[in-house]
Backbone bond lengths (Angstrom), bond angles and torsions (degrees), N, CA, C in turn:
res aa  C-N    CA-C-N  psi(-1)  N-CA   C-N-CA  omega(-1)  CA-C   N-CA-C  phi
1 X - - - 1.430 - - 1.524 107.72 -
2 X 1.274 117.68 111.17 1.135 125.54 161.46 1.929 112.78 -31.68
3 X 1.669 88.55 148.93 1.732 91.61 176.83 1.585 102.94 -73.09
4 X 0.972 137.98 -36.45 1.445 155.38 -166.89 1.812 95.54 -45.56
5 X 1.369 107.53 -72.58 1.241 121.79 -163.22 1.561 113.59 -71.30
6 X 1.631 122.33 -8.87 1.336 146.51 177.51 1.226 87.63 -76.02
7 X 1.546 131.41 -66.48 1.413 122.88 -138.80 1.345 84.07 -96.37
8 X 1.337 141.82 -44.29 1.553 120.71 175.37 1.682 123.78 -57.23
9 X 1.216 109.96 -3.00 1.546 117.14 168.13 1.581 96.10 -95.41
10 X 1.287 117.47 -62.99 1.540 109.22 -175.58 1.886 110.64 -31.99
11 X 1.077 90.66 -56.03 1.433 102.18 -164.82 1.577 114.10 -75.38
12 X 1.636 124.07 -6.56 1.385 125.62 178.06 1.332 88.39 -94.65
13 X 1.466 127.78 -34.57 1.684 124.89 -173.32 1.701 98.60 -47.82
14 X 1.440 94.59 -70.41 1.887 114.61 -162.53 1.534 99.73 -50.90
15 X 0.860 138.36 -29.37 1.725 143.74 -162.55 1.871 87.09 -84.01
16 X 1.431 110.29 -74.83 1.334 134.99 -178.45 1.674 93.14 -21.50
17 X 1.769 117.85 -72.70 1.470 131.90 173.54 1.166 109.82 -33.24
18 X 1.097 100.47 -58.99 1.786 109.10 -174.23 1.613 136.03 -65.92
19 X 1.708 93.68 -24.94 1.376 126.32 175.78 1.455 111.93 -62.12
20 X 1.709 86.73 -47.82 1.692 97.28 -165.36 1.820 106.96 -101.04
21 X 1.162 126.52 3.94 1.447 142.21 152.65 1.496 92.88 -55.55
22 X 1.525 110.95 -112.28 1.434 125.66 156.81 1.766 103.67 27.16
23 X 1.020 107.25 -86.36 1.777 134.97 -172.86 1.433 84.48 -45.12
24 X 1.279 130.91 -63.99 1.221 131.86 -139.77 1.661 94.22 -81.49
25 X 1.092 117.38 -48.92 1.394 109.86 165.59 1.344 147.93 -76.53
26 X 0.821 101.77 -14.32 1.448 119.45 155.06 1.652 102.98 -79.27
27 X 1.166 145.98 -55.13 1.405 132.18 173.76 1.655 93.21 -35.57
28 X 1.412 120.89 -94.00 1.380 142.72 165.27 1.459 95.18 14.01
29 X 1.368 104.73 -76.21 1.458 102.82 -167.71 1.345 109.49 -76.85
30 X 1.239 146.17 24.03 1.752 134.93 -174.74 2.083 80.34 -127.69
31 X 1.000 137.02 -37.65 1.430 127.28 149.23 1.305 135.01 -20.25
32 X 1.363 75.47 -79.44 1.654 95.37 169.95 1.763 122.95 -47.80
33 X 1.656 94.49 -36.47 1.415 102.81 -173.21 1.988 102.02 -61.99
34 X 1.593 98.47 -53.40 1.558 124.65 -147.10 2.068 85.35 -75.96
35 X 1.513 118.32 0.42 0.915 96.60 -177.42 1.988 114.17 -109.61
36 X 1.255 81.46 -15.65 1.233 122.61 -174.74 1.934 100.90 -63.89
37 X 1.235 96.71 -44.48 1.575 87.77 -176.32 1.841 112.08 -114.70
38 X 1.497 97.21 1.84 1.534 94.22 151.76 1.757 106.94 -79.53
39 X 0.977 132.35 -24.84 1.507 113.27 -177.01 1.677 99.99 -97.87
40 X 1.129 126.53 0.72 1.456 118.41 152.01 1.957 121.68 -75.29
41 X 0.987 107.00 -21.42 1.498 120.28 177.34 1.687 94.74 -96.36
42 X 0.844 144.55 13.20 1.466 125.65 -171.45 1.433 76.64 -137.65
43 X 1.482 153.55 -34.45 1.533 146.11 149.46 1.095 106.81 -27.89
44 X 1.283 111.09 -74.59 1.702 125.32 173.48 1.481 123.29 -6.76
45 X 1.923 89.49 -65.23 1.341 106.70 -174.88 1.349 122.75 -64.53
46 X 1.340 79.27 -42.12 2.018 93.08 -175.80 1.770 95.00 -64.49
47 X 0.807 123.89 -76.86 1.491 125.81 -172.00 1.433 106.68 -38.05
48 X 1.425 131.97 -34.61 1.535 119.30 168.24 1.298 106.31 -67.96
49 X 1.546 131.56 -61.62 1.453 124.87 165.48 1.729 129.82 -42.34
50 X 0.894 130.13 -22.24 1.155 128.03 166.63 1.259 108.15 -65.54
51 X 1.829 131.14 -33.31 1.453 129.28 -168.96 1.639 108.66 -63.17
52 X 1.667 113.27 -42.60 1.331 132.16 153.71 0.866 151.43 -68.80
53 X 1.404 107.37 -5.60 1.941 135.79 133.07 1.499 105.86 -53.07
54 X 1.341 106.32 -85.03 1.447 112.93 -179.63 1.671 119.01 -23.18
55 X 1.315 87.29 -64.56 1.752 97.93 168.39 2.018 127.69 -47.68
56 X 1.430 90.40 -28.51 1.819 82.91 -178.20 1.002 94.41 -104.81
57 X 1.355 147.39 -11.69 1.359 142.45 150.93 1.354 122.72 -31.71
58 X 1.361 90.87 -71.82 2.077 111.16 164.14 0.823 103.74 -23.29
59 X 1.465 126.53 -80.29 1.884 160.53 -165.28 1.643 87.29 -48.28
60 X 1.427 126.15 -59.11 1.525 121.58 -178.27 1.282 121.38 -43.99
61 X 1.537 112.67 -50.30 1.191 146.21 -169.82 2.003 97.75 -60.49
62 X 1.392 92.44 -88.98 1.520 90.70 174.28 1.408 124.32 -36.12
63 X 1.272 121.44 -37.61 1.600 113.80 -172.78 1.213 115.08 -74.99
64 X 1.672 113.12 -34.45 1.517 107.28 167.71 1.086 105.26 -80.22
65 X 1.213 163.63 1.02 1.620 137.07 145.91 1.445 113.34 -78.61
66 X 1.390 122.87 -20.03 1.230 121.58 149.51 1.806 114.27 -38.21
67 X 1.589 110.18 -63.65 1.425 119.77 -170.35 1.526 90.18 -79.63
68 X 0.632 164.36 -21.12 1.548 153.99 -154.40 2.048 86.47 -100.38
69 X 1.401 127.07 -76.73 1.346 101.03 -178.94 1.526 128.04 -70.24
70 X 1.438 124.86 -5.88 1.122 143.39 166.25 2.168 104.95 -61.24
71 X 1.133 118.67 -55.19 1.581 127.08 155.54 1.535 108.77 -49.75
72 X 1.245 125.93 -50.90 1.434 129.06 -168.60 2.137 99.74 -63.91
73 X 0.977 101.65 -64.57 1.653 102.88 -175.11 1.586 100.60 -56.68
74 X 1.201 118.76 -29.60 1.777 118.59 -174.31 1.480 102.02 -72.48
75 X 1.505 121.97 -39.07 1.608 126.48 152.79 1.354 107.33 -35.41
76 X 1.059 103.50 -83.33 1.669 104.64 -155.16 1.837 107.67 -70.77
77 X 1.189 99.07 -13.09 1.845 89.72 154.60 1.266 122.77 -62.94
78 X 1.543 104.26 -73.13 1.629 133.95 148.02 1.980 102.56 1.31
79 X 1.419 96.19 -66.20 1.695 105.67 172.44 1.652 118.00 -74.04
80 X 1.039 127.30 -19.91 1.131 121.85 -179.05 1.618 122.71 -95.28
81 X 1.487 101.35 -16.11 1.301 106.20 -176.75 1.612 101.96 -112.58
82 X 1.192 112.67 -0.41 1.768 121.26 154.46 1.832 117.22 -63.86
83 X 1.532 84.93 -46.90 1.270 94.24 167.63 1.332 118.30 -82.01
84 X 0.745 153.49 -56.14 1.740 151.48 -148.70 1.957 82.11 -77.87
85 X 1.154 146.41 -46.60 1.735 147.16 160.30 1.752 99.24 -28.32
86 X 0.940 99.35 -60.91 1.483 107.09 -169.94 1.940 108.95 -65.88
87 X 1.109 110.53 -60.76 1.630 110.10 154.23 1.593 106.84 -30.18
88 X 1.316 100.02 -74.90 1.699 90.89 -161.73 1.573 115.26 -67.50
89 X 1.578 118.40 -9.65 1.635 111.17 -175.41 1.869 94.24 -80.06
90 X 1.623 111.25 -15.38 1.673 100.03 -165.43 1.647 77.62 -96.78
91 X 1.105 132.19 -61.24 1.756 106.97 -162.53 1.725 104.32 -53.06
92 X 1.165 131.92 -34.20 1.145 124.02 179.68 1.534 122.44 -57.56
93 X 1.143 95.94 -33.27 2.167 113.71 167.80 0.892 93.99 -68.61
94 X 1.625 141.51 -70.41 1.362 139.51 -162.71 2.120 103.81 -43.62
95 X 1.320 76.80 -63.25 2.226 69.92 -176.00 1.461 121.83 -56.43
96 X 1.559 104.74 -37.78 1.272 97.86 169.48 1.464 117.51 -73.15
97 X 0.798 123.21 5.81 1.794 122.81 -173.22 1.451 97.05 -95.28
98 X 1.471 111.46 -56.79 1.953 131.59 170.02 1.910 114.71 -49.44
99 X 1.799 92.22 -31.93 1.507 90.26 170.94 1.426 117.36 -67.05
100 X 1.031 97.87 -60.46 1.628 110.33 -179.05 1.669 117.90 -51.86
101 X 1.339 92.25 -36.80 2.034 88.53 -178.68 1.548 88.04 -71.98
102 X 1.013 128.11 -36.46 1.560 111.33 -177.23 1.228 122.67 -54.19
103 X 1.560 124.29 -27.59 1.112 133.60 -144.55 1.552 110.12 -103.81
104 X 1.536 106.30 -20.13 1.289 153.32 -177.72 1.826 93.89 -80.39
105 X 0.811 119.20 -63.48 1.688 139.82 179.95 1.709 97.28 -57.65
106 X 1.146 97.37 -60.42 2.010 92.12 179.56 1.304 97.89 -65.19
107 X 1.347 117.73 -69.32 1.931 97.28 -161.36 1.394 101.63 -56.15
108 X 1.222 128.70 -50.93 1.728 117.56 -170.67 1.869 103.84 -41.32
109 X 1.520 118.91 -45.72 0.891 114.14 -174.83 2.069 124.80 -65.12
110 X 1.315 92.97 -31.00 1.270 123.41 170.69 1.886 107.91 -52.24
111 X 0.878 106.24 -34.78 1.833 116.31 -156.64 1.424 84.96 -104.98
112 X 1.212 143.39 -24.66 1.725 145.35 172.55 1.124 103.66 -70.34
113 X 1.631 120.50 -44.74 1.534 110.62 -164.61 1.323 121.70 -109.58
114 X 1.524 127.94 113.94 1.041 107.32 -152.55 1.794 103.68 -89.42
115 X 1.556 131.33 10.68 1.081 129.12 -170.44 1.905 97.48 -115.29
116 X 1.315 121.20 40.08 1.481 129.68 170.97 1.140 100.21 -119.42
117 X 1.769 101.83 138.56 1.536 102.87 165.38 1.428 147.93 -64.26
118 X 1.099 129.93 159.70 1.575 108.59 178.28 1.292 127.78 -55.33
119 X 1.729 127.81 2.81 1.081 134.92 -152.08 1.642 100.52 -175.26
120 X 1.233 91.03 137.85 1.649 95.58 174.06 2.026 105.55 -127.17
121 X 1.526 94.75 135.62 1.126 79.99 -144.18 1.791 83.36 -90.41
122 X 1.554 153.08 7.36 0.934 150.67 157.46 1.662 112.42 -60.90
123 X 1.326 103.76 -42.02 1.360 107.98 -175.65 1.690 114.41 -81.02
124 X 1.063 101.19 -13.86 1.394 118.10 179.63 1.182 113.99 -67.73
125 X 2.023 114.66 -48.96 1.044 128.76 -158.77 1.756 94.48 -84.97
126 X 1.475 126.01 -57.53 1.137 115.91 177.99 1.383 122.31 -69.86
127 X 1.228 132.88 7.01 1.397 135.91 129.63 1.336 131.16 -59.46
128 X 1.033 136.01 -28.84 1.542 151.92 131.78 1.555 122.12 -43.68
129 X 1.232 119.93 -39.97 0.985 105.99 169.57 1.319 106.23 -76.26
130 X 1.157 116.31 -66.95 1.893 106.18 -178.85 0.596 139.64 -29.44
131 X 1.871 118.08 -21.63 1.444 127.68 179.80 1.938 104.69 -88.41
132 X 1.674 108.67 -9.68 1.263 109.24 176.87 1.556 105.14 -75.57
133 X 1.268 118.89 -62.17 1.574 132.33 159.52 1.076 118.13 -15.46
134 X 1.107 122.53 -30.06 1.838 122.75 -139.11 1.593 66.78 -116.54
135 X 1.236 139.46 -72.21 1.518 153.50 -138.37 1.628 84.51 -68.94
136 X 0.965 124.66 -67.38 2.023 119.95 178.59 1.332 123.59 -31.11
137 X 1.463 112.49 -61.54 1.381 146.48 158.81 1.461 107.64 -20.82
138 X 1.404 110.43 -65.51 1.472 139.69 -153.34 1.237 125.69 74.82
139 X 1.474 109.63 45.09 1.534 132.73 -163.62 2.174 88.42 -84.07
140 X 1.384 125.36 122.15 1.428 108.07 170.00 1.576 121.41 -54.94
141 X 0.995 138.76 145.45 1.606 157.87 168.02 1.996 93.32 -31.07
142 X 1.152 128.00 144.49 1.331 150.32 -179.71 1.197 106.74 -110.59
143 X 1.624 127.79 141.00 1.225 121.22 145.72 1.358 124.20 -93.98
144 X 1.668 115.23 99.66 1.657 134.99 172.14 1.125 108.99 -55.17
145 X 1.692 120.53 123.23 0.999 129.40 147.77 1.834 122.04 -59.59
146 X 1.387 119.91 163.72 1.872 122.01 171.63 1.437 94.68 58.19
């Protein structure tokens, strides 16, 4: 083999190498490019979505302080109608305590006179009712004197 035809192979090889280097980098680099501005559009995106993150966040934010003082007034109902229970279980002792001295007051009066009946039938009747009252309530049954 001629030297001639050596170095024209040497030299179609090295070109060939070089050809296909070249190629290879330049592919490389049109990648790189095409990848380069897909993750600029997917920034994009994200950065518009985050504005609508931000936003239902807010919306999160507000609704639980919505529910957070919305719980707070349900407290102090919660407390107020604990209390106003407690009022009405002591005025309710109070009448029944006032019923009974009354009742105490009729028979005492009853046992003074000897021209009263064994029974009065007013006192009878609003003794009956009270025991209806009391029964609604769920106040337990009393033992009435007279």
């Amino acid at each position: 083999m001629p030297t001639s035809t050596i170095i024209l192979i040497v030299v179609v090889v090295v070109v060939a190498i070089v050809l296909i280097a070249a190629i290879a980098w330049v592919a490389r680099n049109k990648r790189n490019q095409h990848r380069h501005v897909e993750a600029g559009k997917i920034r994009d995106q994200a950065t518009e979505e985050s504005l609508h993150v931000k936003q239902r966040e807010a919306l999160a934010d507000e609704t639980a302080a919505r529910a957070r003082a919305a719980q707070a007034e349900a407290d102090v109902k919660s407390a107020q109608a604990s209390g106003l229970q407690q009022q009405a279980e002591a005025h309710r002792g109070e009448a029944m305590a006032s019923r009974d001295e009354l009742d105490q007051q009729f028979a005492r009066a009853d046992k003074l006179d000897p021209h009263t009946q064994s029974s009065d039938p007013v006192r009878e009747e609003s003794s009956r009712e009270q025991a209806v009252r009391d029964r609604k309530q769920g106040v337990p049954p009393m033992h009435r004197t007279g």
